[in-house]
TIKOLDO-179811 format. One record per residue (C-alpha): residue number from 1; residue in three letters; x negated, y, z. Coordinates in steps of 0.02 Angstrom, whole numbers, plus 50000, padded with zeros to 5 digits. Each point is the difference from the previous one (the first is absolute). Example, Ala and Ser with C-alpha at 12.3 -4.5 7.8 and 13.67 -1.06 7.14 Angstrom:
BEGIN
seq,type,X,Y,Z
1,ala,49385,49775,50390
2,ser,49931,50172,49967
//
This chain:
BEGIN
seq,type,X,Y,Z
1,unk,50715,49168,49554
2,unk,49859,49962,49905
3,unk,49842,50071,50068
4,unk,49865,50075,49872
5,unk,49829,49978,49930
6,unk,49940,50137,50167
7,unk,49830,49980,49982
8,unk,50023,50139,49884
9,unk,50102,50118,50158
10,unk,49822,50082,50079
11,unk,50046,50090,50185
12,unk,49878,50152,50046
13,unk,50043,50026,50186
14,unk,49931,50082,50146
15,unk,50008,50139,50128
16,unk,50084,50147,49967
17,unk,49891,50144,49905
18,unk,49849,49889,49949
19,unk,50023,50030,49814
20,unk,50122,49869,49937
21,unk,50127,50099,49925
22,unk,49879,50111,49922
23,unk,49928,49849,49900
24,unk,50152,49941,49933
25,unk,50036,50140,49955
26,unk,49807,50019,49891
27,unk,50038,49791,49934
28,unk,50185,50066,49939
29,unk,49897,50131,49901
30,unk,49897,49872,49956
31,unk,50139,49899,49902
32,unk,50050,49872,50167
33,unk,50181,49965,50050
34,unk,50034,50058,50184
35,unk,50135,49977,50115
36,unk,49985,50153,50151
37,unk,50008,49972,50172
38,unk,50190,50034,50073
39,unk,49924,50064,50171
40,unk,49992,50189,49957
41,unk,50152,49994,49896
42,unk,50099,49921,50150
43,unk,49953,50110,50136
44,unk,50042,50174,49875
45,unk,50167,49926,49953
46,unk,50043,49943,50194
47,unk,49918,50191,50036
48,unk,50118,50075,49882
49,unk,50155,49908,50051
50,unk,49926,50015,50194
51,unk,50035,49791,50002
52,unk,49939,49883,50117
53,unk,49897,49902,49896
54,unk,49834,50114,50064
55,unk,49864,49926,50066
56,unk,50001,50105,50160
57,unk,50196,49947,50026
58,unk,50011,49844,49956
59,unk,49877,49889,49943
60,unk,50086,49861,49951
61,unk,50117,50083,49899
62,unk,49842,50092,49900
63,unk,49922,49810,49953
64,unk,50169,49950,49946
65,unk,50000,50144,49881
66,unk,49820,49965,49955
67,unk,50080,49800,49955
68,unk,50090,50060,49893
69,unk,49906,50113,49902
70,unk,49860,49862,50004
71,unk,50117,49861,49931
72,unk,50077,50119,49852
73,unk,49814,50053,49953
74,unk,49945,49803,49991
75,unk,50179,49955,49899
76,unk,49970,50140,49876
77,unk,49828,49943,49973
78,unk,50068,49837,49968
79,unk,50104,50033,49860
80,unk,49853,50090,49885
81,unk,49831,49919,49950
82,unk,49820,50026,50039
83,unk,49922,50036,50165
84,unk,50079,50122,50128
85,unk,49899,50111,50136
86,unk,50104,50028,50159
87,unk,49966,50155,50134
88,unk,50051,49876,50153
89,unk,50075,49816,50000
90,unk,50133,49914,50090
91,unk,49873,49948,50141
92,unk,49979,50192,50020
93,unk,50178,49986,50100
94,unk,49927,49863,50121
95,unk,49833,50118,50014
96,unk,50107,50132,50056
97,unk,50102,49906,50104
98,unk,49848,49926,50099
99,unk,49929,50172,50019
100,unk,50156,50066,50097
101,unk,49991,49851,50094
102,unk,50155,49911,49938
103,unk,50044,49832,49936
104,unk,50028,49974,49850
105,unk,50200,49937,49963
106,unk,49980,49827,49903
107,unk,50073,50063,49850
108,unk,49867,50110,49979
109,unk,49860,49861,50029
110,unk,50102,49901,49863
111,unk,49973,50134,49877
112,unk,49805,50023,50037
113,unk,49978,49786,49949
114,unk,50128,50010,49875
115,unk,49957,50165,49890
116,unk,49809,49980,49960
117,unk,49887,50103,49904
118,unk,49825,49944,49949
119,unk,49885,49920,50115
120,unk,49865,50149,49997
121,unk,50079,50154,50099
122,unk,49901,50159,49975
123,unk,49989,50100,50179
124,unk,49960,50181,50019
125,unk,49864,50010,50175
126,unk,50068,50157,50094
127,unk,49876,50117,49927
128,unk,50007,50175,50142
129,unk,49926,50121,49850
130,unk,50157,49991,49903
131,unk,50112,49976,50131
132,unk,50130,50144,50006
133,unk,50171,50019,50090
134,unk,50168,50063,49914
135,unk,50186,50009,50007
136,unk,49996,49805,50001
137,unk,49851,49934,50074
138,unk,49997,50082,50153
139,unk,49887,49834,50084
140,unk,49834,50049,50061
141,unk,49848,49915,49932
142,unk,49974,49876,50155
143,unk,50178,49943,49929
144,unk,49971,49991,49827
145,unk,49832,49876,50067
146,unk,50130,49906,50092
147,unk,50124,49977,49846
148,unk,49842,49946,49904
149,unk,49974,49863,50124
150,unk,50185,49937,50025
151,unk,50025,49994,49803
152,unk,49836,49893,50001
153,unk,50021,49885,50134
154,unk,50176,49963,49911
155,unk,49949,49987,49808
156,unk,49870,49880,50052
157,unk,50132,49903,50114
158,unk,50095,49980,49848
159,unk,49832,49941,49887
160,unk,49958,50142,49910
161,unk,49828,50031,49988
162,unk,49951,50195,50022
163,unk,49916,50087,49887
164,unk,49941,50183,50080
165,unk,49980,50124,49889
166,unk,49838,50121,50000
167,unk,49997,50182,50100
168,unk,49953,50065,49840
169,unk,50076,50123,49871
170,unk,50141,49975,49908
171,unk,49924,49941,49841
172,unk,49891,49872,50085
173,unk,50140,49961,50089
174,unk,50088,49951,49828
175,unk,49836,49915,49924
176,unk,50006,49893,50154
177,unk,50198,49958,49960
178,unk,49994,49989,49828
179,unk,49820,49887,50013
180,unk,50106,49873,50129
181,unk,50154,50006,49878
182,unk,49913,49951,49857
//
C-alpha cells in the first residue's frame, strides 16, 4: 500500500465530553472535511443488536470495533484531496486499551506506527463545565481526566506533539483551529 501525503490527516482527541465533537461539527460548517469518531456509533449499534462488542462486556472486542472504524475513516480520507479533521485516531484504540488496563494485541500497535496523521495532534483538556453524561458516555468526569491522560501519554509515545486546545467558547475554539491550520 502506498501510504499518503498525512500531514494533511489532523486528529482532535481527548476525554470524553470536553467539546471535540462539538467543534468538528462548527469546522464542517465552516467548509472542513471531517471523518466522526466510530465510538458512539459502535456502542448504539452493539446496544441495538445487544452484542458484545460494549465496553462494559468486553473491552477488547469494543477497540476492535473502534480499529476498524478508525482504519476505514483514514482509507476514505485517502482516496480524496485536501486536508481531513478526524474526531479520534487510531492511537485512540491503544488510549483506550491502556485505560482499562489491557495490552494492547501487536496488530493494533502496528496500525498506530503504520497509519499516521500529522505530527501536531489537537487535544481537548477535560473541561468539568461542559461535561455532561448521556446514553453513551456514562464515565464520570475523574474518568474522562483519566482518558485525557492515557490518550496523551500514548500520542506522545508515538511522537506526536500535543496541541491542547483552549477552555473557551466554541468560536474561539475554531479561531484557535483554524489559526494553527493555516
Amino acid at each position: 500500500m502506498t501510504i499518503p501525503d498525512t500531514d494533511r490527516f489532523v486528529v482532535f482527541t481527548g476525554g470524553p465530553g470536553s467539546g471535540k465533537t462539538t467543534l468538528l461539527a462548527a469546522l464542517a460548517a465552516a467548509g472542513f472535511r471531517t471523518m466522526p469518531e466510530g465510538g458512539r456509533a459502535i456502542i448504539r449499534d452493539q446496544q441495538e443488536i445487544d452484542g458484545p462488542a460494549l465496553p462494559s462486556r468486553d473491552p477488547l472486542a469494543f477497540a476492535e470495533q473502534m480499529l476498524g472504524w478508525e482504519l476505514r475513516s483514514w482509507r476514505e480520507a485517502a482516496a480524496g484531496a485536501g486536508p481531513v479533521l478526524f474526531d479520534r485516531g487510531v492511537p485512540d484504540v491503544l488510549g483506550y486499551l491502556k485505560l482499562c488496563g489491557i495490552a494492547a494485541p501487536a496488530h493494533m500497535e502496528r496500525a498506530a506506527r503504520r497509519y499516521r496523521y500529522h505530527r501536531r495532534v489537537f487535544i481537548a483538556p477535560p473541561w468539568e463545565a461542559i461535561y455532561a453524561h448521556d446514553a453513551e458516555r456514562v464515565q464520570s468526569f475523574v474518568q474522562a481526566q483519566a482518558t485525557h491522560a492515557a490518550l496523551a501519554e500514548v500520542y506522545a509515545g508515538l511522537g506526536y506533539e500535543l496541541v491542547p486546545l483552549p477552555l473557551a467558547g466554541i468560536e474561539e475554539r475554531v479561531r484557535f483551529v483554524t489559526g494553527r491550520l493555516g
